[in-house]
C-alpha beads as a LAMMPS data file, in Angstrom:
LAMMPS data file: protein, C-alpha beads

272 atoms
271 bonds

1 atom types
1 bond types

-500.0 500.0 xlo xhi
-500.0 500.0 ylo yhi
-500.0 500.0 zlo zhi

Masses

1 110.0

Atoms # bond

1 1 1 0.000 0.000 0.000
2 1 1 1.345 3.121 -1.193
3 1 1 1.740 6.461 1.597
4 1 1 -0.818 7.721 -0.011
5 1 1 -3.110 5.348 -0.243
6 1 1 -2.564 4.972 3.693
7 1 1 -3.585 9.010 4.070
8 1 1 -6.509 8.364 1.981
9 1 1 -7.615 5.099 4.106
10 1 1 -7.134 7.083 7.643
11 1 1 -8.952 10.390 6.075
12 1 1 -11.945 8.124 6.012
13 1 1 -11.435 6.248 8.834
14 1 1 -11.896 9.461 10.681
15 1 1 -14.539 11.022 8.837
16 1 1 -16.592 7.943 8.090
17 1 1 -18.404 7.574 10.963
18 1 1 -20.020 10.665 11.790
19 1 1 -21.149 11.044 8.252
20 1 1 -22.446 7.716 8.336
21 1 1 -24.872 8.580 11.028
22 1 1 -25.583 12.099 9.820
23 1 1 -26.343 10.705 6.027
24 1 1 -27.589 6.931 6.665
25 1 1 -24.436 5.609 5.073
26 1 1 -23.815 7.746 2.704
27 1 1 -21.176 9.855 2.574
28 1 1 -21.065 11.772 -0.772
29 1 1 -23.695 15.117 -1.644
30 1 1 -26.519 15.992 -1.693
31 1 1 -29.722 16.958 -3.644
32 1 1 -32.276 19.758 -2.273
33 1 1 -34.324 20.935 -5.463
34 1 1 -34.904 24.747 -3.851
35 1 1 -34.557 26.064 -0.048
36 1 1 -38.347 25.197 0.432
37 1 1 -37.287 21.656 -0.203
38 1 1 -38.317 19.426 3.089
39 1 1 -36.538 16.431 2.324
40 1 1 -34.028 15.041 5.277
41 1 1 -30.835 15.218 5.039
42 1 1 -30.596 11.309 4.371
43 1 1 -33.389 11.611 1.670
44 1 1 -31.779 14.495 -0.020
45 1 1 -28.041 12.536 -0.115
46 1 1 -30.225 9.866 -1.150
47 1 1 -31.722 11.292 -4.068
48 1 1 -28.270 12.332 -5.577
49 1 1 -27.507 8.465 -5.367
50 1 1 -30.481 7.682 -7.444
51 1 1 -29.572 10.570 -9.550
52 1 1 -25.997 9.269 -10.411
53 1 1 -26.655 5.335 -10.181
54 1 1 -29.718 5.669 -12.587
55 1 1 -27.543 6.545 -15.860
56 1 1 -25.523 3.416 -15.340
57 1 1 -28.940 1.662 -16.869
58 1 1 -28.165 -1.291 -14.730
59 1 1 -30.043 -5.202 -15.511
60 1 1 -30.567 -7.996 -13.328
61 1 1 -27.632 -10.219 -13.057
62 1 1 -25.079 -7.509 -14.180
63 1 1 -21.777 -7.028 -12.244
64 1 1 -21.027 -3.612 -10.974
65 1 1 -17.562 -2.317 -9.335
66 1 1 -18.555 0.589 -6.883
67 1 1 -14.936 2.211 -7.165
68 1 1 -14.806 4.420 -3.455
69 1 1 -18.038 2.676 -2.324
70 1 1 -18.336 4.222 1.043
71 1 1 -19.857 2.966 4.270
72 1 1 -21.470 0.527 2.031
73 1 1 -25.617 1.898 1.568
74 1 1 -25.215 2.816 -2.290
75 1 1 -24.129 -0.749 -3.172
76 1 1 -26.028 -2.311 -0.461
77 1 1 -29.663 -0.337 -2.579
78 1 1 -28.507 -1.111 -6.038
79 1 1 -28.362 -4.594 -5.255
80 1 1 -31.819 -5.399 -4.045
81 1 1 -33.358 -2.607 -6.464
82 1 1 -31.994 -4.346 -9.432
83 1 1 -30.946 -7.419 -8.628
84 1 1 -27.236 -6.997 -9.547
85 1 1 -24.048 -8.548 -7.852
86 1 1 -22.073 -5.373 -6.820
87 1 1 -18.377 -5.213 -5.838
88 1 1 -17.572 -2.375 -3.610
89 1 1 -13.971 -1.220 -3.070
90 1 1 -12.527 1.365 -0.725
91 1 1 -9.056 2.269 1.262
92 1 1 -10.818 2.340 4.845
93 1 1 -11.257 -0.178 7.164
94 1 1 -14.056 0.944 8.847
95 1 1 -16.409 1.295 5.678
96 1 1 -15.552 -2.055 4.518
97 1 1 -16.662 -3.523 8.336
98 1 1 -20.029 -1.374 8.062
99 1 1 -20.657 -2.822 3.985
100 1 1 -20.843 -6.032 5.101
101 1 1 -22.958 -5.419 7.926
102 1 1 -25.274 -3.190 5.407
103 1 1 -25.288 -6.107 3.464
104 1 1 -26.418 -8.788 5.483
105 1 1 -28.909 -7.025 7.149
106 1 1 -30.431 -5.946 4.132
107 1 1 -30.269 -10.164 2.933
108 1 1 -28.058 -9.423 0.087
109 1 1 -24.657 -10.369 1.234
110 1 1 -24.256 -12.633 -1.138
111 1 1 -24.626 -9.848 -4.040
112 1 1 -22.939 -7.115 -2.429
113 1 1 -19.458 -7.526 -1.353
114 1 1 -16.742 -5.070 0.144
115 1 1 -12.977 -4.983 -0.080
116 1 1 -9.635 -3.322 -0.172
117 1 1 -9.092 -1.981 -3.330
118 1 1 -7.109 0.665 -4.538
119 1 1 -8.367 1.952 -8.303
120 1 1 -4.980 2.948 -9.473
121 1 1 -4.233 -0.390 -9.278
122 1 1 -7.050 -2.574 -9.987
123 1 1 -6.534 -6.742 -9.035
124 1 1 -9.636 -7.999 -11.316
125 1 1 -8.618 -9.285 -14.758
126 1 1 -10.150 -7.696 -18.195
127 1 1 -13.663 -7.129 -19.374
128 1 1 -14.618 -8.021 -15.419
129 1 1 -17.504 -5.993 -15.192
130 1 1 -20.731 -4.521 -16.679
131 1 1 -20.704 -1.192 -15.103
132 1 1 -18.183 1.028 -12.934
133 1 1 -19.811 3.748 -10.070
134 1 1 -17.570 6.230 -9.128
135 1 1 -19.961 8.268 -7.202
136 1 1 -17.465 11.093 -5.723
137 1 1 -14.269 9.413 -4.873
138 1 1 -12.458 10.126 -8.261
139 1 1 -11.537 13.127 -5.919
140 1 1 -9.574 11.622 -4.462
141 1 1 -7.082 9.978 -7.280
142 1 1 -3.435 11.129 -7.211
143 1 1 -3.763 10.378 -10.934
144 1 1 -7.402 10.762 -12.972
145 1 1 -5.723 9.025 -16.243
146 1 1 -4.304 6.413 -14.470
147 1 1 -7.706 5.799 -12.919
148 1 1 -9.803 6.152 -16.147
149 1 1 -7.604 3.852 -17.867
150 1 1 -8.239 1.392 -15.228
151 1 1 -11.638 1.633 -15.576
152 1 1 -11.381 0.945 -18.918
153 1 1 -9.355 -1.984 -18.651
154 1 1 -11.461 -3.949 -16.178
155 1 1 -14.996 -3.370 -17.889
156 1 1 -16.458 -5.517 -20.758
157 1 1 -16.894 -4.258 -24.193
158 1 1 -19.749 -2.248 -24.126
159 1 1 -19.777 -2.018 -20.285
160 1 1 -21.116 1.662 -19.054
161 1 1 -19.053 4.054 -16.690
162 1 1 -20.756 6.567 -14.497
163 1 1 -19.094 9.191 -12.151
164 1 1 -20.112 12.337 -10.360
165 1 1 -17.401 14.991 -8.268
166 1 1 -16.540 18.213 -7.974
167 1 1 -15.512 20.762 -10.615
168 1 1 -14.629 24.317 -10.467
169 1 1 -16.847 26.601 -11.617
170 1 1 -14.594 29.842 -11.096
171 1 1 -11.308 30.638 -10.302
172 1 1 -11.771 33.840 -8.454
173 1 1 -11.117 34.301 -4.970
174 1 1 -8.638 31.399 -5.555
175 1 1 -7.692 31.329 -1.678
176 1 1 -10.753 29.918 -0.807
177 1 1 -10.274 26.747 -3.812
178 1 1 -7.370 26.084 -2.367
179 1 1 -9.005 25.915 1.126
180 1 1 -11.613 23.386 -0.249
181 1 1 -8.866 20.857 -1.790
182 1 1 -6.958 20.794 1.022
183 1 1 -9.720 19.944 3.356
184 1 1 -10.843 17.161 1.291
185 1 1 -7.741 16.139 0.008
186 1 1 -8.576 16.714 -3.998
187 1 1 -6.099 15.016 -6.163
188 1 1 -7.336 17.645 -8.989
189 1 1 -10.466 19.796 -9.874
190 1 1 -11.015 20.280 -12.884
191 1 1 -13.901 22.419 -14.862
192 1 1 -16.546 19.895 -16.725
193 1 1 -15.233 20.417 -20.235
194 1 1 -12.168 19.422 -18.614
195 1 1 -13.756 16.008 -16.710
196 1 1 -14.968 15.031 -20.297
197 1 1 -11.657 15.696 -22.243
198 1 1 -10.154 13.216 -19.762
199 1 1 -13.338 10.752 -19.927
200 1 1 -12.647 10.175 -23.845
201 1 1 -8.582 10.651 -23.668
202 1 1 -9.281 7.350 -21.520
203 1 1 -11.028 5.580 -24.495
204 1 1 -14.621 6.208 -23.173
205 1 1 -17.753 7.706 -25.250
206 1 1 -19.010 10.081 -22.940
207 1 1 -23.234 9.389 -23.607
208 1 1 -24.657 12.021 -21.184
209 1 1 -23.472 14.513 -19.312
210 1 1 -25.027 17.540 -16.581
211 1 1 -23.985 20.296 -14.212
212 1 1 -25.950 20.056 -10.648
213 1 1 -23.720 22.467 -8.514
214 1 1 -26.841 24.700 -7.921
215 1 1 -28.481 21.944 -6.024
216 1 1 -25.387 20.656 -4.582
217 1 1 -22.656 22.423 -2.851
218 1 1 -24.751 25.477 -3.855
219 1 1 -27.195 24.260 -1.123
220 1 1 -24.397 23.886 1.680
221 1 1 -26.344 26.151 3.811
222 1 1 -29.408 24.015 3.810
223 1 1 -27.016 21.298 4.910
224 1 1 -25.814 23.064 7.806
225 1 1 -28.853 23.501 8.826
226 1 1 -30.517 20.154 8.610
227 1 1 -27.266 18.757 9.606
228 1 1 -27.633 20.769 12.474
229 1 1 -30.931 19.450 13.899
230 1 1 -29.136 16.209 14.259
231 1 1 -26.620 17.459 16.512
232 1 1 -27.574 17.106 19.926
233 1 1 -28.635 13.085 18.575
234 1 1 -24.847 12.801 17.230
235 1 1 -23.025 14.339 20.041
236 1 1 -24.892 11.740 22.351
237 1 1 -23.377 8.822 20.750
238 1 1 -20.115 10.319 19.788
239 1 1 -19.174 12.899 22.483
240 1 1 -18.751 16.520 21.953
241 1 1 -14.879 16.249 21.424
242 1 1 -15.371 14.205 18.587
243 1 1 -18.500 16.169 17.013
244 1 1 -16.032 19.157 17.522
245 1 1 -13.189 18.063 15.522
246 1 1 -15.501 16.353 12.730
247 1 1 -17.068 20.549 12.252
248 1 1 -13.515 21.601 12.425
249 1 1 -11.862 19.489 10.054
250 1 1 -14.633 20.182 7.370
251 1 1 -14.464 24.215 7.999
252 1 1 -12.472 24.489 4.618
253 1 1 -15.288 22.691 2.578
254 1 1 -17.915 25.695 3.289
255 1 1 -15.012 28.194 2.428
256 1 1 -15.800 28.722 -1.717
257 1 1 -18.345 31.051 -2.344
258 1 1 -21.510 28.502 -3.850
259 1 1 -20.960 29.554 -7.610
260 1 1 -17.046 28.311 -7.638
261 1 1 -18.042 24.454 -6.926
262 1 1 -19.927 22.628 -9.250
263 1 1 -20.899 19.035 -9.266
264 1 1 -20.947 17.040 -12.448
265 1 1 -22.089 13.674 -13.487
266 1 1 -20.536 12.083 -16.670
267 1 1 -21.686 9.010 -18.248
268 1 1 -19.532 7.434 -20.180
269 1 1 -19.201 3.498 -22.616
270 1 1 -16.421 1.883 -23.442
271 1 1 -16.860 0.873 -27.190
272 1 1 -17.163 -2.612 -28.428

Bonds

1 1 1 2
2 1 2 3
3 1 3 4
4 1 4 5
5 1 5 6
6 1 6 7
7 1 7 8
8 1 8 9
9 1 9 10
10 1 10 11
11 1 11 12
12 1 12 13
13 1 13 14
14 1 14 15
15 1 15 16
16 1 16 17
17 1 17 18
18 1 18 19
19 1 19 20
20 1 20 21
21 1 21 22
22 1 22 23
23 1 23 24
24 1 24 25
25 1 25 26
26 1 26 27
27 1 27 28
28 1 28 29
29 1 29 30
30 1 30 31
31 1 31 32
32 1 32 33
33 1 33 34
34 1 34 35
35 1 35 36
36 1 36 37
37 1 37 38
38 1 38 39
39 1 39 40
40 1 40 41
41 1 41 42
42 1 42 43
43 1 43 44
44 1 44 45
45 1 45 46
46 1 46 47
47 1 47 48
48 1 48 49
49 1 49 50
50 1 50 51
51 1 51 52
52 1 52 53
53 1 53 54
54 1 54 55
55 1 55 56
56 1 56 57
57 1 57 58
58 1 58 59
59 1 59 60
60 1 60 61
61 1 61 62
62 1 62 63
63 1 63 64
64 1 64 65
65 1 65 66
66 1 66 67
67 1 67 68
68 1 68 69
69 1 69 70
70 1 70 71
71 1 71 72
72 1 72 73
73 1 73 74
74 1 74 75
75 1 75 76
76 1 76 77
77 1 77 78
78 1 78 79
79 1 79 80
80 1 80 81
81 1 81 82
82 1 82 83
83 1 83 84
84 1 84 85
85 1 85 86
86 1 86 87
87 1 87 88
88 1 88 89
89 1 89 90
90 1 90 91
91 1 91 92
92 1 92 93
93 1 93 94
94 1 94 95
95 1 95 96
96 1 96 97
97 1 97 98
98 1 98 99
99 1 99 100
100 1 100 101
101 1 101 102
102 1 102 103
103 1 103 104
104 1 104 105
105 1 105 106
106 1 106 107
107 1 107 108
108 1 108 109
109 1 109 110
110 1 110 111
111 1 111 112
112 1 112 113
113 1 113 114
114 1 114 115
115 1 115 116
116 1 116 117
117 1 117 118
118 1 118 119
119 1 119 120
120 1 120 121
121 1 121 122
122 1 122 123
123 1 123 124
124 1 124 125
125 1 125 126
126 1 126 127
127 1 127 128
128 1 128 129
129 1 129 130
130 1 130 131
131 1 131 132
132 1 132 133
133 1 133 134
134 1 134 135
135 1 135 136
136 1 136 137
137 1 137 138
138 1 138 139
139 1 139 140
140 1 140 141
141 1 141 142
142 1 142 143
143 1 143 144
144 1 144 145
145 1 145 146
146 1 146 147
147 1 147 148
148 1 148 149
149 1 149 150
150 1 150 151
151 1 151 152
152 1 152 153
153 1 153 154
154 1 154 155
155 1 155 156
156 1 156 157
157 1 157 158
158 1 158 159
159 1 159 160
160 1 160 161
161 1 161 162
162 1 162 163
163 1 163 164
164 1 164 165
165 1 165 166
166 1 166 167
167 1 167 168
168 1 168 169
169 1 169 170
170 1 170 171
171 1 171 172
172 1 172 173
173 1 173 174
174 1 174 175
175 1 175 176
176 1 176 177
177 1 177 178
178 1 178 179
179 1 179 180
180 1 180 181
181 1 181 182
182 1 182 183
183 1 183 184
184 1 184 185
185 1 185 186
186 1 186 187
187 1 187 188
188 1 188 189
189 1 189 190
190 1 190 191
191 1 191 192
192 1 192 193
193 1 193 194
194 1 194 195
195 1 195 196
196 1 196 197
197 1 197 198
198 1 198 199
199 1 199 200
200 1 200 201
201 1 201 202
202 1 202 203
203 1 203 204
204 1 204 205
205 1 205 206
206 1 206 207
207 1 207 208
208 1 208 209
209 1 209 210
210 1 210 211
211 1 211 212
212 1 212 213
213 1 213 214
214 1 214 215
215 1 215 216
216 1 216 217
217 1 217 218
218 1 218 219
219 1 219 220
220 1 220 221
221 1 221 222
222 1 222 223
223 1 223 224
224 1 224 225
225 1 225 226
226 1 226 227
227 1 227 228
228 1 228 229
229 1 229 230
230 1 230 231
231 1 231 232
232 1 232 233
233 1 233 234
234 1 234 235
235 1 235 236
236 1 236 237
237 1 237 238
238 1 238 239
239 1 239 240
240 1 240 241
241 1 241 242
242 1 242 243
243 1 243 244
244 1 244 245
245 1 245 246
246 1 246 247
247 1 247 248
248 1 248 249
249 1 249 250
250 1 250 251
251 1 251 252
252 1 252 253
253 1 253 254
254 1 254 255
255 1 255 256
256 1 256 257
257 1 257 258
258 1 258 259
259 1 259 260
260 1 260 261
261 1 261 262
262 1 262 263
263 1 263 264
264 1 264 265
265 1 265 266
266 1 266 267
267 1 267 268
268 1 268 269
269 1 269 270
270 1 270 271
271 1 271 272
């Protein structure tokens, strides 16, 4: 395992668990359509998981690698929605342990399984899956190309790649950018003409393609404020030391002003 890797595995480590509780294990965005918008903070992360997942166009029976798959919920639903087998990879510990027990209390541990996996370095052969999630942990990649062309490698002819992250929007006020990718430890952001230029330099078709950061990171206030309500509930089974340091180590992500973060999803088949 490279150093890296190893920073990567202990970011989440740390961060995992609070999220978990705060999002129903799921640690990525989420999706508020307007600030009248009542949905939980659960439902709303939820909803950008249905948003990203649904492009894949996933079949009974198909085999999907959920590259960065998180304390394990995303895999864990796509699984028993669509009746596909669903390998989930990640650097931390922790999510891997709280996967599994996703999976077999939801009865589909036998269709959803979760490992160490590092996507630089992929250990499946070719052509071994249908579909590849990526669903905001490309982030994280020390290299996107090396990534992509992993991707590429390990799904079938005609198998479907889907991926949603960050992108930036504007580079004014480029103090506060900086803020945001060191906080969450951003290998790169790049703009979305610049996400689909590496897409296709991988050998992908990009199919589809869309810009959400309105209803994203543009609605990090309504976050904080839901998030909020749960506090007193999370500080009970964490302890107000730990509740402290989670607030303070994301402090850089609410630093950008709402219009320099974007969100994109990119949908993407390799040819064959």
């Amino acid at each position: 395992m490279s150093s890296g890797a190893e920073e990567i595995g202990r970011h989440y480590d740390e961060r995992s668990p609070i999220g978990d509780e705060l999002r129903d294990g799921q640690i990525h965005m989420w999706y508020w359509f307007d600030r009248h918008d009542d949905a939980t903070l659960p439902e709303a992360v939820h909803r950008m998981s249905r948003k990203v997942t649904d492009t894949l166009g996933l079949r009974p029976g198909e085999h999907l690698l959920d590259a960065g798959c998180g304390p394990g919920e995303t895999a864990v639903y796509l699984a028993g929605q669509f009746g596909i087998r669903v390998t989930g990879i990640t650097l931390s510990a922790y999510e891997i342990a709280q996967g599994g027990k996703r999976a077999e209390a939801a009865g589909v541990a036998d269709r959803a399984r979760f490992e160490y996996g590092d996507f630089t370095a992929l250990s499946y052969p070719d052509n071994s899956f249908d579909a590849v999630l990526a669903l905001e942990s490309l982030q994280n990649a020390p290299d996107l190309a090396t990534v992509l062309a992993e991707f590429h490698r390990v799904l079938r002819p005609g198998g479907r790649l889907t991926f949603s992250d960050f992108s930036l929007e504007s580079d004014r006020d480029p103090a506060r950018v900086a803020k945001f990718v060191e906080t969450l430890k951003l290998g790169a952001l790049p703009t979305l003409p610049e996400w689909l230029d590496l897409t296709r330099a991988a050998g992908f078709a990009v199919e589809e393609y869309t810009q959400c950061g309105p209803r994203a990171f543009g609605m990090k206030t309504k976050y904080l404020e839901t998030a909020m309500r749960s506090r007193d509930e999370i500080t009970a089974k964490f302890g107000e030391s730990a509740v402290g340091e989670f607030s303070r180590n994301h402090l850089g992500f609410f630093a950008p002003r709402k219009d320099q973060i974007g969100y994109v999803i990119v949908s993407a088949r390799k040819p064959g």
